[in-house]
N, C-alpha and C positions, 0 to 999 in steps of 0.2 A: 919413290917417295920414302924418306925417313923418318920415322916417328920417336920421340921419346920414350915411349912407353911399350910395352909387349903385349902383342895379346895373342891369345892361344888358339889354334886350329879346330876351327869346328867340322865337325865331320857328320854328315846327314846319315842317320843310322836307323834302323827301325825301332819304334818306339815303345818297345818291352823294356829299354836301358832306362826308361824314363821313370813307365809303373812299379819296375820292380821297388820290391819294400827295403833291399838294401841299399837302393839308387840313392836315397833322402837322405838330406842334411837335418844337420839340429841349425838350431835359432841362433846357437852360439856360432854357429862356423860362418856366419854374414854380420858381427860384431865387427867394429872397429878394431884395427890390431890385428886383422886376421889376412889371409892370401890364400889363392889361390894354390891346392898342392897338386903338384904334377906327375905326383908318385902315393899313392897309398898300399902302405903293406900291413896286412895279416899272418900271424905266425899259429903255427899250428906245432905246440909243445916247446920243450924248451932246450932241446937238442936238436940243432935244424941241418939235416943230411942233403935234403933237396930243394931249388931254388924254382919256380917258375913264374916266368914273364906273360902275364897275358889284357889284354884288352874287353872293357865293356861287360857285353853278357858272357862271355866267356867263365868272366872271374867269377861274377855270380853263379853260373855251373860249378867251378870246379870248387868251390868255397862250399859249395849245398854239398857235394860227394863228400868232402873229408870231414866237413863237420858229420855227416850224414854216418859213415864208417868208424867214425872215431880216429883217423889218420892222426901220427904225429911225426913228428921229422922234417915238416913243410914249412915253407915262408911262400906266400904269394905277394908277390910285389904286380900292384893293379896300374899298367902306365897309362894317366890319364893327359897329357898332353905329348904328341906326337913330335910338331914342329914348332919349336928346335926342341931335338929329342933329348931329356933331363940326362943326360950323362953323368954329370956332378951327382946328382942326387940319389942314382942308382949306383952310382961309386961310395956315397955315404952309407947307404942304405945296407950296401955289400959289408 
């Protein structure tokens, strides 16, 4: 069956990805004019040496260490939709 429209792979996860306090959206990010991002990145200082790719609760670990340590030289790129994998976007992104 083919559909006009896209929708994004849900994947049945335990549900700490849900409570966490980073997991929440603002009121604006369900405004009209707005979509779905497939990619959210965090940068850590402004000279980025290291790139990592991570998923879910993961990113919210590794985001509580370096803020935690003070880390700089990072970018985490959070991939939030799997299938079809943002290629484009993690090519912008780069």
């Amino acid at each position: 069956m083919h559909r006009d429209y896209r929708k994004p792979l849900v994947i049945a996860a335990p549900k700490i990805g849900l409570k966490h306090p980073k997991a929440y959206s603002s009121l604006s990010d369900f405004e009209e004019g707005t979509q779905f991002k497939p990619i959210i990145s965090q940068d850590y200082g402004t000279t980025i040496t290291k790139v990592i790719f991570c998923t879910g609760k993961v990113a919210f670990d590794i985001e509580a260490r370096l803020e935690k340590n003070g880390s700089t030289g990072y970018k985490v790129i959070r991939v939030e939709e799997l299938a079809p994998f943002p290629v484009k976007q993690i090519r912008e992104e780069l």
